[in-house]
C-alpha positions as CSV (number, residue, x, y, z in Angstrom):
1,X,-13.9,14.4,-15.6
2,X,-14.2,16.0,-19.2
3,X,-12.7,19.0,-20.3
4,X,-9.3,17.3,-20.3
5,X,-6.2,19.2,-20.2
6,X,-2.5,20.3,-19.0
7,X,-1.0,20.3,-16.0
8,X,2.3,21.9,-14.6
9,X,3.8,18.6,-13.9
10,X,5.1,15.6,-16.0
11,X,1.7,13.3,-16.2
12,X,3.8,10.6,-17.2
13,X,5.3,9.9,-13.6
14,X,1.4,10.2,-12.1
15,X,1.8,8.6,-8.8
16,X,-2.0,7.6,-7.8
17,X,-4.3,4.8,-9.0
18,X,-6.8,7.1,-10.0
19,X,-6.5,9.1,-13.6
20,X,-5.0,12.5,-13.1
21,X,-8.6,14.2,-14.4
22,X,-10.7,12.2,-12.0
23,X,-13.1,14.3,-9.9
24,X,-11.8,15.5,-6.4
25,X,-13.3,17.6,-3.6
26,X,-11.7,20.5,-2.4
27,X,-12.8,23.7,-0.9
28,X,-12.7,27.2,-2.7
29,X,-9.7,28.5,-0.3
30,X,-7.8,25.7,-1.5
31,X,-8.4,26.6,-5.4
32,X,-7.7,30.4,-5.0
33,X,-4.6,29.8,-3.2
34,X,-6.0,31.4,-0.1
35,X,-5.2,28.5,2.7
36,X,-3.6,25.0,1.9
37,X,-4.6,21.8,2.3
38,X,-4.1,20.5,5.7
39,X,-6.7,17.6,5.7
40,X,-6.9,14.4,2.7
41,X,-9.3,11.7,2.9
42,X,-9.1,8.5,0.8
43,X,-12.8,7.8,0.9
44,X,-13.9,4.0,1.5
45,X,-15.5,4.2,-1.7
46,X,-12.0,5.4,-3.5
47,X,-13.0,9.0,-3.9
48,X,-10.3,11.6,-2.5
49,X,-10.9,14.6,-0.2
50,X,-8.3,17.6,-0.1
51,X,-9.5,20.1,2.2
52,X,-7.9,23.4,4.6
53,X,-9.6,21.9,6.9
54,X,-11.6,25.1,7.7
55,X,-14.8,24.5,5.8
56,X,-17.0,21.6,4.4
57,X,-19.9,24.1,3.8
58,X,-21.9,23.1,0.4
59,X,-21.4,27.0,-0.7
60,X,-17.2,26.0,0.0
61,X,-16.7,22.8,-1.5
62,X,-15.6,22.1,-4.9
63,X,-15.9,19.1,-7.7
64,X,-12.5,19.6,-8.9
65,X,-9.7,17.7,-10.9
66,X,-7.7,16.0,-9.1
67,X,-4.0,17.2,-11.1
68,X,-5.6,20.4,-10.6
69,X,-5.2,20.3,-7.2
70,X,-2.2,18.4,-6.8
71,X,-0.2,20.9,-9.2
72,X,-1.3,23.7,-6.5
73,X,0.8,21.7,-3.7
74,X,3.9,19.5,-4.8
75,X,3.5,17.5,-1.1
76,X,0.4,16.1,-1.6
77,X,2.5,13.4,-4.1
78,X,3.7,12.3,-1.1
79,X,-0.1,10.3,-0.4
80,X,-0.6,8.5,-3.5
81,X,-0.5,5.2,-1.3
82,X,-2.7,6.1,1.3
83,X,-5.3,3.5,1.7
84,X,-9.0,4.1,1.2
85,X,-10.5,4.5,4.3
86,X,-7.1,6.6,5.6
87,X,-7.0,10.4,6.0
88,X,-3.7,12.3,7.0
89,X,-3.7,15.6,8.6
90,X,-1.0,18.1,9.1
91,X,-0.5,21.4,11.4
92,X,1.2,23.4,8.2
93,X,2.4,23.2,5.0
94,X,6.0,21.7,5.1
95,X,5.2,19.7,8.1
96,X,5.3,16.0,8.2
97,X,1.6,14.2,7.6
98,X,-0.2,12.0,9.8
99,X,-2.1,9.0,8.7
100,X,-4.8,7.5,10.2
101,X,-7.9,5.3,9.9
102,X,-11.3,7.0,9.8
103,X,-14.2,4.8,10.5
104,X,-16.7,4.3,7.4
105,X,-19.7,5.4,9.6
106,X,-19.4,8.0,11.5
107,X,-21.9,6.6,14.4
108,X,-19.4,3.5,14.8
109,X,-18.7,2.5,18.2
110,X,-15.2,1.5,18.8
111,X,-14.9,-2.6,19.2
112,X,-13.2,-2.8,22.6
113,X,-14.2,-2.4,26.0
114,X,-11.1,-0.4,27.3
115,X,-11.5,2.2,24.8
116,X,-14.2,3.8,26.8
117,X,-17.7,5.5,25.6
118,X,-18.1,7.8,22.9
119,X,-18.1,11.0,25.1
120,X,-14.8,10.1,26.2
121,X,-13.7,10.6,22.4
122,X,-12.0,14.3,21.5
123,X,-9.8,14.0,18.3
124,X,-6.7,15.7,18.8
125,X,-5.6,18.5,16.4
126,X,-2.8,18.0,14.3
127,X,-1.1,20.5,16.2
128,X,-1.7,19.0,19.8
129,X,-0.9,15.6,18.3
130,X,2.3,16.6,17.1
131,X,3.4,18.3,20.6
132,X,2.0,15.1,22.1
133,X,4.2,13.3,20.3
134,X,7.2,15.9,20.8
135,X,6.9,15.2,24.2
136,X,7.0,11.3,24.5
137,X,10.2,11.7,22.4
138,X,11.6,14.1,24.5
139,X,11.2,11.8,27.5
140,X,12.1,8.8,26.0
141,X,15.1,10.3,25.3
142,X,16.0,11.2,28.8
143,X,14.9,7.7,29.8
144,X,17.5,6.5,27.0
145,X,20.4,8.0,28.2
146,X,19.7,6.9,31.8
147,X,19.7,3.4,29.9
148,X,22.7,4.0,28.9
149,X,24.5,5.7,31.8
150,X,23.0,3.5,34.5
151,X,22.5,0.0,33.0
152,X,25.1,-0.2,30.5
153,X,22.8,-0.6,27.3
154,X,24.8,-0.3,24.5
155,X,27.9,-2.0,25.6
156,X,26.6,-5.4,24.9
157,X,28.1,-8.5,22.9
158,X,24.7,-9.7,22.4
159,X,21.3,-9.9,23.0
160,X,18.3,-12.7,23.4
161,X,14.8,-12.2,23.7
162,X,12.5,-15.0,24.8
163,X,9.3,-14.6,24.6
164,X,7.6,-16.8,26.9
165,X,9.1,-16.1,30.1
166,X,9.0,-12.5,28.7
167,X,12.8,-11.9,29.3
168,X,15.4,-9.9,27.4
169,X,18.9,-11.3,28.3
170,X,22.3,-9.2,27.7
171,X,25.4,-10.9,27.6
172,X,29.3,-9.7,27.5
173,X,32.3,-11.0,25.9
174,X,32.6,-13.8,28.0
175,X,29.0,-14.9,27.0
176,X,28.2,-13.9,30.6
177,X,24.7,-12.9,31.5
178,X,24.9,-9.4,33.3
179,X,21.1,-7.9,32.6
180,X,17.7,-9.7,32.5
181,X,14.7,-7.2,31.8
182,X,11.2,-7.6,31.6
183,X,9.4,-6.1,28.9
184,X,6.3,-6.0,26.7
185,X,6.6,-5.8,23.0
186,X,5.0,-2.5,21.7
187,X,5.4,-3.7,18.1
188,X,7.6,-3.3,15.4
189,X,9.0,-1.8,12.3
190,X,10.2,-3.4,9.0
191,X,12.2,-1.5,6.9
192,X,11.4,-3.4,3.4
193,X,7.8,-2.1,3.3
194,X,8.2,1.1,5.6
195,X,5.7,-0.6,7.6
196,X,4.5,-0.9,12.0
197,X,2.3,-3.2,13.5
198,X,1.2,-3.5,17.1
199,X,2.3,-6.6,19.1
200,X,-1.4,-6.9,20.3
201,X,-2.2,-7.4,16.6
202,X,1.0,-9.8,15.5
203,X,0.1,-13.6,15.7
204,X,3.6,-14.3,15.4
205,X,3.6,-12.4,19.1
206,X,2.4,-14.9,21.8
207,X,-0.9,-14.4,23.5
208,X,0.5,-13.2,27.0
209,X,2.7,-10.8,25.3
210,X,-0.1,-9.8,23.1
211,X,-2.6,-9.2,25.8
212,X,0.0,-7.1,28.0
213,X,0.6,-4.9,24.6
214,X,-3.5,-4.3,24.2
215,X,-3.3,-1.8,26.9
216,X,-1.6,0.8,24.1
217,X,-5.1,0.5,22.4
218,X,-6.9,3.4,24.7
219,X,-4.3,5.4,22.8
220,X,-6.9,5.7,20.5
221,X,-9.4,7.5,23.2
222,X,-6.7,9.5,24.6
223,X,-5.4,10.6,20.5
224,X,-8.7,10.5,18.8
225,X,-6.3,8.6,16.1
226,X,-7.7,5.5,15.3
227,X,-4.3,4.1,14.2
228,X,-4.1,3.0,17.7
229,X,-6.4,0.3,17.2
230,X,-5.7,-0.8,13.5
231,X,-4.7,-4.4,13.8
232,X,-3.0,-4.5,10.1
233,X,0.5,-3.5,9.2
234,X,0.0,0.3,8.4
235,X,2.4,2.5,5.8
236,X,4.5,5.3,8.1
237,X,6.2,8.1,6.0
238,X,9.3,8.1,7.7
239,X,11.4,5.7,9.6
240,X,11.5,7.9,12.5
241,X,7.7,7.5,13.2
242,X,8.4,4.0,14.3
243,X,10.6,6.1,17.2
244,X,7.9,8.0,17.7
245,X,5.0,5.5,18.2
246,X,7.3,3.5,20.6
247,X,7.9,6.8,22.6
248,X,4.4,7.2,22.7
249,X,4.0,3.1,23.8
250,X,6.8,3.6,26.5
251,X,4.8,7.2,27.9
252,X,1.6,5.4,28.1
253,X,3.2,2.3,29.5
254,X,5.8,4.0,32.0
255,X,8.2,1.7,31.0
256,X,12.1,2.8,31.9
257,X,12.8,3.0,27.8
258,X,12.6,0.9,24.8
259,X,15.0,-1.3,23.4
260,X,15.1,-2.0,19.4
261,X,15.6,-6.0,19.1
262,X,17.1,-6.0,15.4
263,X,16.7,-9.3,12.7
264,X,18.1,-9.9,9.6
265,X,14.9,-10.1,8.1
266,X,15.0,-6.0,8.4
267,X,12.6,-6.4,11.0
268,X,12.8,-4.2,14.0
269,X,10.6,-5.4,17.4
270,X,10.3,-2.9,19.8
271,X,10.3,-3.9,23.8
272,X,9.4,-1.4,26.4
273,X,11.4,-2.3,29.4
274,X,9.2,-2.6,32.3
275,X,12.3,-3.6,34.9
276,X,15.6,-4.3,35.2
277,X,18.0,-6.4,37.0
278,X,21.7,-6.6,37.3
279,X,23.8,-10.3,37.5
């Protein structure tokens, strides 16, 4: 934009790829302080979106600069690296953001089969997502603790994983198998690049693991969150989402928990266990 000038903040430590004057839309609530920005959209074609999500009326949304709107609301610093064609969403300020794909046509029909039709699709608010998620956690917590206080998990010298038979093997001291489960990998989590991806996705995951895992892609019916079904390896804010989409995985799957398969690399696989059997 021209007209350049000041901002609030140190320009110097701009976060984005985009100049700090480059032209934004936001809505007129937003600039008179009157409601926050609960909606951003990283446009396919790079342009940004910060909206209350209340409005997009012509007569409500504003060409804008983009430090204008950014000094108004320290947190939205925290999306500088959201892709184009990402949004994030959140129920209030000071709660966390959540990412996710938007399609670049609105009309496009989702690739898979099991994802069901169109009318089955109902996007959930940021609100309902978050108490959707609240609640996976909660119960895979409970099913954690039974984990623990009824199979032993957590008291083990070590670990294998094998997946073609689709096993994961506990042994004690003695190097003595005493628990073989069966699982299916729900994805996992590397710490380097703060980053998931699905199983169904990994081609380092083989194809019978992978096709047991594609049943976690109607998430994105029963959501409306199209991170569901995003092959890639996608950004999460916070370590703790990786938690969170494996509850989610172990809800939809009613699996009996989830156990965190650690490597040195700093990757994290995550394996729903499906059944379990003492030796």
């Amino acid at each position: 934009m021209s007209n350049p000038h000041k901002h609030s903040f140190d320009e110097a430590r701009w976060p984005f790829d985009e100049p700090v004057n480059t032209a934004t839309f936001t809505t007129r609530h937003v600039m008179d302080g009157s409601l926050p920005v609960l909606e951003v959209f990283h446009d396919h074609d790079g342009e940004w979106q910060f909206l209350c999500g209340t409005t997009t009326e012509q007569a409500d949304v504003k060409l804008v600069c983009m430090g204008c709107v950014l000094e108004r609301d320290a947190s939205l610093f925290e999306l500088s690296d959201l892709p184009p064609g990402w949004c994030a969403d959140r129920a209030a300020p000071g709660e966390s953001w959540i990412r996710d794909v938007f399609p670049e046509d609105e009309d496009e029909e989702a690739e898979d089969d099991e994802a069901g039709s169109d009318e089955d699709f109902v996007r959930m608010t940021a609100s309902e997502f978050e108490a959707f998620v609240d609640a996976a956690v909660d119960e895979l917590s409970c099913k954690q603790d039974a984990l623990i206080s009824e199979h032993g998990f957590g008291d083990f010298e070590r670990w294998s994983f094998d997946q073609a038979s689709e096993k994961l093997e506990m042994f004690d001291e003695a190097d003595k198998k005493i628990i073989e489960a069966d699982v299916i990998d729900i994805g996992s989590y590397a710490r380097q690049s703060n980053t998931w991806k699905w199983a169904w996705g990994n081609e380092h995951v083989l194809p019978a693991l992978r096709e047991k895992s594609r049943r976690l892609k109607v998430l994105e019916r029963i959501t409306g969150r199209r991170m569901f079904i995003v092959p890639e390896a996608f950004k999460l804010d916070e370590e703790c989402m990786a938690w969170e989409l494996a509850a989610i995985g172990v809800q939809h799957l009613q699996a009996m928990g989830v156990y965190r398969a650690p490597h040195e690399s700093g990757l994290n696989t995550f394996l729903a266990i499906t059944a379990i059997r003492h030796f």
